[in-house]
N, C-alpha and C positions, 0 to 999 in steps of 0.2 A: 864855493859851497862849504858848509861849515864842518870842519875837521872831523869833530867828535863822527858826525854820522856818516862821513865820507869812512872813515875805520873802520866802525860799525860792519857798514856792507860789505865792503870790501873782507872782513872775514866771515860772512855769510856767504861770500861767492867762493872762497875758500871752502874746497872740501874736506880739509886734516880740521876744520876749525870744529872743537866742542859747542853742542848747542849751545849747552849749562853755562861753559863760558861767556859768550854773546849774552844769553842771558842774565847772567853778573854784569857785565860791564854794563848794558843797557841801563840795566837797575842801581849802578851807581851814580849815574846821572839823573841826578831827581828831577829838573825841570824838564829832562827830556823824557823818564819815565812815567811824569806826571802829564805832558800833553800827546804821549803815545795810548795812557790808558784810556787817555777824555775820547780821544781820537776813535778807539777800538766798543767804549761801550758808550759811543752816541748810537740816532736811530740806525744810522747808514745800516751797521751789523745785526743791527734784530736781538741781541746775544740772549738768551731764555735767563743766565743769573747775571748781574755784574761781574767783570773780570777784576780781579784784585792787585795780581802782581806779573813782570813781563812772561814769566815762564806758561804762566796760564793764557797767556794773551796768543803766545806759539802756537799753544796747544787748539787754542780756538781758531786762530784763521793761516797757521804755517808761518813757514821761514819766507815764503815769498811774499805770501802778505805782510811780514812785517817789514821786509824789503822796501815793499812799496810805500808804505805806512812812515817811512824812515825819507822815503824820497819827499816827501807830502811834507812833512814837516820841515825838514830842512828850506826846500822852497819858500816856505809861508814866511818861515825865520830868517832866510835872505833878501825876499822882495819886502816883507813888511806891507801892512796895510794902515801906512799912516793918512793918508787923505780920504776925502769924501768916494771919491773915486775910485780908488783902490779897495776900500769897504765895499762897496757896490759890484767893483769885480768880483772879490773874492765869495761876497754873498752868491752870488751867479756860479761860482765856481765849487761852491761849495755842492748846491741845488746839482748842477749838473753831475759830481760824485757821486751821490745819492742815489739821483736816478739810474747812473749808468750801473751800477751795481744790482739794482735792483732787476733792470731790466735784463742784465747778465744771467742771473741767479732765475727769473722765470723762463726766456726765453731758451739760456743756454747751459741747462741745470749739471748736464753732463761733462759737460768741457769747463774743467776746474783753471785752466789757466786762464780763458777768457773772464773767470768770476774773482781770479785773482789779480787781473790786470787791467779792471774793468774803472777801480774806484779812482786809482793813481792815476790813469790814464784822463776820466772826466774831471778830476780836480785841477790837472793841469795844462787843459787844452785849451786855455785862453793867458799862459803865462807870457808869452807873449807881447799883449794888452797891458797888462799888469807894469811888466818892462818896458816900457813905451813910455807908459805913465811914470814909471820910477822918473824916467831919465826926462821926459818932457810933459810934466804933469800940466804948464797953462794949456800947452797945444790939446791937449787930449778935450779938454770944452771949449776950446773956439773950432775943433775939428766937429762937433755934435753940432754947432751952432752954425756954421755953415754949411752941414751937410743936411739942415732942417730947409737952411734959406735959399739952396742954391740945387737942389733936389739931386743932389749927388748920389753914386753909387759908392756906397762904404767901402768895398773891398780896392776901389779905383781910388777912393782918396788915401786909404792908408799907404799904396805903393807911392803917393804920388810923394807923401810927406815922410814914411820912416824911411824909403827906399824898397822895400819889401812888405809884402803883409804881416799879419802877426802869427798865423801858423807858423810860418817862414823862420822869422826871429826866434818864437819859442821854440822851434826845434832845435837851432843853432845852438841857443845857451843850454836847453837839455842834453844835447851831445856834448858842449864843453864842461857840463858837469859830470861826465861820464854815467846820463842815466843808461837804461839794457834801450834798445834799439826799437823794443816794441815802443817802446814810452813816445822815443823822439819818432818815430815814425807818424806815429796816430797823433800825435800834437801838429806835425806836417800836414795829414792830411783829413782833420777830421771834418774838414768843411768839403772834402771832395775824395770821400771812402773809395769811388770807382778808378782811382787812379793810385791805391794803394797795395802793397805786395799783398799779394791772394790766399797766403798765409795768415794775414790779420785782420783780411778785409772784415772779418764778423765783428769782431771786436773794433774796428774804427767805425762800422756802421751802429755799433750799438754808441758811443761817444757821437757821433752826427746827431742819433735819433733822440739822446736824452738832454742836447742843447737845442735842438728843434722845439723838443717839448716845454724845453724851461721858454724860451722866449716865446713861445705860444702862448702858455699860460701870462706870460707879461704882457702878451697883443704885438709882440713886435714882429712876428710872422703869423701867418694864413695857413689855412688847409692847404690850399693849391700848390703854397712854396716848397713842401715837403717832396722830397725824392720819391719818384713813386716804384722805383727800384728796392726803396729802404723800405717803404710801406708795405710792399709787397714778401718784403723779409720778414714782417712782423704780423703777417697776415691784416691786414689791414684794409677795409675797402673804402670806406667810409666815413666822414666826419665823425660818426659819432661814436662807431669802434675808436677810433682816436680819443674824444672827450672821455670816455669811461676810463681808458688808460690814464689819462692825464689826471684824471678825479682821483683813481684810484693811488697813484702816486703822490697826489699832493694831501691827502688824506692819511699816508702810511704814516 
């Protein structure tokens, strides 16, 4: 994980540490300063004016959102999105941030850490994939190509070929980058929130339900596929209570 931001947090987790300080050091790193603030006043945030410099960036979303905002980038800046592939994830990854945050922020207006741990969480619940692809980029489209031809179950051919899934893997390298535990948790288990500590389950179902949506809106899941546990989290009865959500997000 890359030094500079590995610092970074680590004196953020520091409590003798000055904010103003952290905020110097951020801000002497210009490329890192400059894809924190692109980061902070894209739509995900909503922000009402442009944020201009990091201290004002605190001020708008805290020290744990910039926390995570710090995880999010370093990520991006280790696995790279040099192939076709990887572009396609990270597009998907991006989408799934977005919404998780959003859906945080309506759903769960009052519980500020699930809206601060909602974005980091949906950016990086398919890092996994990504790392897969890093490390076996032909396999990753002869893996799509026989799973079109041979009417395979996806989560059965990626055990068959990485050894583990990609929840699995992405939580692995999440804990050896020493992210906080909610992160590596909910990358473990955002494709199976009911088997996750009871603690975060809200927050891993809100990351389920805004990857659900994104591959919904791309056709690659059904009404029927959605947990009706989750749906029922989200008050949901119905196909088209779902499309109005989904409209409404992809329209934000």
């Amino acid at each position: 994980f890359p030094e500079n931001i590995a610092h970074i947090n680590s004196l953020l987790n520091n409590k003798d540490s000055k904010l103003s300080e952290i905020a110097s050091l951020i801000s002497s790193d210009v490329a890192l300063s400059a894809d924190l603030l692109k980061l902070v006043n894209s739509a995900t945030f909503s922000l009402q004016s442009p944020c201009h410099s990091i201290p004002e960036a605190v001020k708008f979303i805290g020290t744990r959102g910039i926390k995570n905002l710090l995880f999010s980038l370093g990520s991006i800046q280790n696995l790279g999105d040099s192939t076709a592939e990887q572009k396609k994830l990270w597009s998907h990854s991006y989408k799934v941030g977005f919404f998780s945050y959003n859906i945080a922020k309506n759903y769960f207006s009052t519980d500020r850490q699930i809206i601060d741990d909602s974005y980091v969480c949906g950016l990086l619940h398919d890092m996994g994939k990504i790392i897969f692809d890093v490390a076996h980029p032909k396999i990753t489209e002869n893996l799509k190509q026989t799973l079109q031809e041979k009417s395979l179950n996806q989560n059965l051919f990626e055990k068959i070929v990485a050894g583990q899934n990609h929840a699995e893997i992405g939580a692995l390298i999440a804990k050896k980058w020493n992210f906080p535990s909610v992160v590596v948790e909910t990358i473990k288990f955002h494709h199976t929130p009911e088997l996750s500590n009871p603690n975060i389950k809200k927050l891993v179902s809100v990351i389920y339900f805004a990857d659900m949506l994104a591959n919904y809106q791309s056709k690659e899941v059904e009404y029927y596929q959605f947990d009706e546990d989750i749906l029922a989290l989200f008050n949901i009865e119905s196909e088209e209570q779902l499309k109005k959500i989904s409209e409404k997000l992809e329209t934000s």
